[in-house]
C-alpha positions as CSV (number, residue, x, y, z in Angstrom):
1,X,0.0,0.0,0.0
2,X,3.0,2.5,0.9
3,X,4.2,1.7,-2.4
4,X,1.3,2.9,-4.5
5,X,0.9,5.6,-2.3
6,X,5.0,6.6,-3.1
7,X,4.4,6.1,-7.1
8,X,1.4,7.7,-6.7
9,X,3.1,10.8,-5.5
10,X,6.1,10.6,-7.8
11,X,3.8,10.4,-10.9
12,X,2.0,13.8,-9.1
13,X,5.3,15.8,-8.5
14,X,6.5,14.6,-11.9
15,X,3.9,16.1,-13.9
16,X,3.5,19.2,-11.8
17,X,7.9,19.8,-12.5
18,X,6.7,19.1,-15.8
19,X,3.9,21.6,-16.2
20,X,6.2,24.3,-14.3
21,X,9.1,23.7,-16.6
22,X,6.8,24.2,-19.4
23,X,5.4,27.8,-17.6
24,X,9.3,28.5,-17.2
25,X,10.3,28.0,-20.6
26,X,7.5,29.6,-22.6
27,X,7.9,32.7,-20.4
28,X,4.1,33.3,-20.0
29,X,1.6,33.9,-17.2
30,X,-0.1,31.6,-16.2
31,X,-4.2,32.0,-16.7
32,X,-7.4,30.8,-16.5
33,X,-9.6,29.3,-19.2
34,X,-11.9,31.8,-19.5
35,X,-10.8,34.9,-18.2
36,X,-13.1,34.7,-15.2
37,X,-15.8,36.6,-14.1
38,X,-14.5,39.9,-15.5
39,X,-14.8,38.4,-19.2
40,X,-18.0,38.8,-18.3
41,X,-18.4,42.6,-17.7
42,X,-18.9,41.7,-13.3
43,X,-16.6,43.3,-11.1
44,X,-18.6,40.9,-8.4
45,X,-19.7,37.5,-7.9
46,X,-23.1,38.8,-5.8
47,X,-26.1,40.8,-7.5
48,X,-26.5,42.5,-4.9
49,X,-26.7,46.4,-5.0
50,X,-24.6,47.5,-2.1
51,X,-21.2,45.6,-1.7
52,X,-20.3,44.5,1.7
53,X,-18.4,46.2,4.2
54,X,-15.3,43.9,3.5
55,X,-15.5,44.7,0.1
56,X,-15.9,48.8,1.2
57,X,-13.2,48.5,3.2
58,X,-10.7,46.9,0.0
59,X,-12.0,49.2,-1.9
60,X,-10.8,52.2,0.5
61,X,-7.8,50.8,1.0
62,X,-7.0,50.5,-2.8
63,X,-7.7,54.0,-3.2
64,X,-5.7,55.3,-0.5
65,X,-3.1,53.4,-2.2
66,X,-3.4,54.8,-5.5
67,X,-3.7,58.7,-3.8
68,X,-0.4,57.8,-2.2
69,X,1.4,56.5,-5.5
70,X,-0.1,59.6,-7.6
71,X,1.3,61.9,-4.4
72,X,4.9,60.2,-4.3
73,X,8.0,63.1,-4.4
74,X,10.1,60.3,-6.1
């Protein structure tokens, strides 16, 4: 049983060196198949009108962010 379970996992790290070598040669990003849910015009998963105060507060923080970068000296 220890056996299969030790090919088992050399056959898994095998192909995932594999598939990273692949990523590391081709010198691309990785993606997703479909783009996500912003290939389909949603900024959110929900339908709902008013996003939630978790999602406020990210969306505060990004834009404290961005003031900072636009009002960097350097």
């Amino acid at each position: 049983m220890l056996t299969l379970f030790l090919a088992t996992f050399a056959i898994f790290l095998l192909v995932i060196f594999g598939m990273s070598l692949g990523v590391i040669v081709k010198r691309k990003t990785l993606q997703g198949s479909c783009g996500g849910i912003s290939a389909l015009g949603m900024e959110k998963v929900c339908n709902c009108p008013e996003p939630c105060d978790a999602r406020k507060k990210r969306i505060a923080k990004a834009e404290r962010q961005e003031k900072l970068q636009q009002n960097r000296i350097l």
